[in-house]
Structure formats: C-alpha cells, structure tokens
N, C-alpha and C positions, 0 to 999 in steps of 0.2 A: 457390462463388463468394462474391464479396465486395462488401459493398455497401456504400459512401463516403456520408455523407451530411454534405455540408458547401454552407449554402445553401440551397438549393433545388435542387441537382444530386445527382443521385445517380450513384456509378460501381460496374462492380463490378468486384472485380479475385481472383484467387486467391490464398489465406493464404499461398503463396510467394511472391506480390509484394510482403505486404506485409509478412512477415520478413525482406524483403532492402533493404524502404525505410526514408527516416529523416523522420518528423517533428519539427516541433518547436512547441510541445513533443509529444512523445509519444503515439499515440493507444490505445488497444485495440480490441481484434478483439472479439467478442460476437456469435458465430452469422449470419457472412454482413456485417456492419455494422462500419465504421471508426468507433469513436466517439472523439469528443474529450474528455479531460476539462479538469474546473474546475480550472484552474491561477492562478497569478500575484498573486495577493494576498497582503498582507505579513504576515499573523498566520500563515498556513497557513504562508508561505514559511517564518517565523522560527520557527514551531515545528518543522516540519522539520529546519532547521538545530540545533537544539537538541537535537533526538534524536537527531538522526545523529551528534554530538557525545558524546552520553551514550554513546552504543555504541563509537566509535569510542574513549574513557577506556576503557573495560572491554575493550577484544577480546581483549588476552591473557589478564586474572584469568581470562574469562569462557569462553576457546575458540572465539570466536566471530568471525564477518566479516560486512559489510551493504553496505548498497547502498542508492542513494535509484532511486525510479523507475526498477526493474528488471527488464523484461518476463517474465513468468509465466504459462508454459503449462499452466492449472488444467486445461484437456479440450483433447479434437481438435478441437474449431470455437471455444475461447476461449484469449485470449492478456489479460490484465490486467498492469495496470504499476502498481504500489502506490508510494503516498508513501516507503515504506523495507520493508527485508526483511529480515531477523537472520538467518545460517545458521549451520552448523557450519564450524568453519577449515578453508581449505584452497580448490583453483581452483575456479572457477564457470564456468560455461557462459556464450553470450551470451544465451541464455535458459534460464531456468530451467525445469527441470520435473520436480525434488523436489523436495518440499512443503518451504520453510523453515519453523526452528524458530518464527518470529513474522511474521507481517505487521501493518505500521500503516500504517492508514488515516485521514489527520487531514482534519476536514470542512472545506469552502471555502463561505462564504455564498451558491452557488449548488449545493451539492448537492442530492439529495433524498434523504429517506430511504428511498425506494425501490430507490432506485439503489445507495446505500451497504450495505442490506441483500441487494441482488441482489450484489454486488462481496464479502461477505463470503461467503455461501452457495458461491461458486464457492469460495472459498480452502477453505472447511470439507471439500469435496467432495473436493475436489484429496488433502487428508491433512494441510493446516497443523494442528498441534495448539493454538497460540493466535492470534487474531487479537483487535486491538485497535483502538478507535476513539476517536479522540482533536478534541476539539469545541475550540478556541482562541476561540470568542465566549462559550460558557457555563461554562469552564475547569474541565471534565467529561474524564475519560476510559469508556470500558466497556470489558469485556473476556470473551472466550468461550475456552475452554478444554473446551466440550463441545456441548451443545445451551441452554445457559442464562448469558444476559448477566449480566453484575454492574457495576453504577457502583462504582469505586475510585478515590480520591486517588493510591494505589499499586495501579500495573497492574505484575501478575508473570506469567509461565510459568512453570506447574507443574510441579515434577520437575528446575529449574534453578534458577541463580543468578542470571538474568535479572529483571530488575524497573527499574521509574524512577517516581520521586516526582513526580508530574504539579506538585504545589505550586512544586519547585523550578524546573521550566518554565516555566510560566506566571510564576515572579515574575520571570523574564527577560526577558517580552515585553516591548517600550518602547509607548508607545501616545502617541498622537500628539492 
C-alpha cells in the first residue's frame, strides 16, 4: 500500500495506482509514501536546462539519449524521478528499470542532505554506475562512480566519453 502525505492527509493507494497517475510536478514512491519533491526554483530549473542541453549536443558523438525527470524503478517498493538520466541510445520504457549510465541530481535550497543521500544510495543500489550531484548556490558538483564521493569542476563517467565542465554551466546561470 501506499501512503500520500500531502498536508496533513494521508491516503494510501497501491504502486499501480500510482504508475498509472500523473502529478505534477512529479512525485516518488519511497516504501508505501507519495513523496513530493523540491521543484520550481530558477537556478535548479536553469541548470537543468543546461545540462539537458550539454547531453542533448553530444547524444550522437556520445551514443547516448536522456531525459529530465524520468521515473526510475531503483527496487519493488521505490520509484525516484531524478532531475535527468543519460542512457545508452536507443527506446526507453515509461519507466525505467536499468540502471542508467549517469544520474543527476541537482540540489534545490530546500533539499536535505539526508534526502539527497538517501536518493543517491537507492540509484547505487539499483546498478547506476555514476551518479552525480550538482549544488547551483555553491557552483559544486560531486560525483560517485563507486563507494567514494569526489568534488570535481569536471564531473566524468568512468570507462566513457561522458563528462561536463560544471565552470561552463554555472557561467550560464543569469542571476538576478
């Protein structure tokens, strides 16, 4: 069962009701629980668009096709919806459940780091071989490719031609 917590109401519904609903924006499933995530903010949004951007230049040199906010069946009781997801070319599912080649996760000033740590842990689980996190207030990225974070200017996946110059991102953002 499933358990909606928007408010002070709680509902619960089963993970086939709620593969077959549409939020918006987007929720995840997380063991019984509809959670909402931190959306709608313009640094998160614009870097977003910025990397969806970078991938979308490379997809042919690179082999590769993405998606922004793509539901991702990391286990049977969890469904995550990450900011973007790099795969190998070719159709995708409505939801995904191989491990893509990258997932990023870019923070929104009401994330925690709890949260963002639990969100990555599921993707490691799952078989993503790099996940990355990308901070647009501290113009940080990290990135795991095993069991050990590293701060990069240049977040790459190992064993590909994958990479982006966080510098060149961030001197995109406009700032108001």
């Amino acid at each position: 069962m499933l358990t909606f917590v928007h408010m002070a109401t709680v509902t619960h519904i089963p993970i086939q009701e709620y593969l077959g609903s549409t939020y918006r924006p987007d929720c995840e499933y997380v063991d019984g629980e509809v959670r909402e995530r931190n959306v709608g903010k313009w640094e998160h949004a614009r870097v977003q668009w910025l990397l969806a951007a970078w991938f979308f230049q490379h997809e042919k040199q690179w082999g590769i096709t993405g998606s922004t906010e793509q539901r991702v069946r990391v286990s049977e009781n969890r469904i995550r919806v990450p900011d973007l997801v790099v795969l190998t070319a070719g159709p995708q599912p409505d939801v995904l459940t191989n491990p893509p080649l990258l997932v990023i996760e870019i923070l929104s000033p009401d994330d925690t780091y709890s949260d963002t740590q639990e969100r990555a842990q599921d993707y490691r689980a799952m078989g993503v071989g790099t996940v990355w996190i990308v901070d647009p207030k501290t113009r940080s990225g990290r990135m795991c490719s095993g069991a050990e974070w590293v701060e990069a200017g240049r977040l790459e996946v190992k064993g590909t031609a994958l990479f982006v110059e966080l510098g060149e991102i961030f001197g995109r953002l406009m700032t108001a």
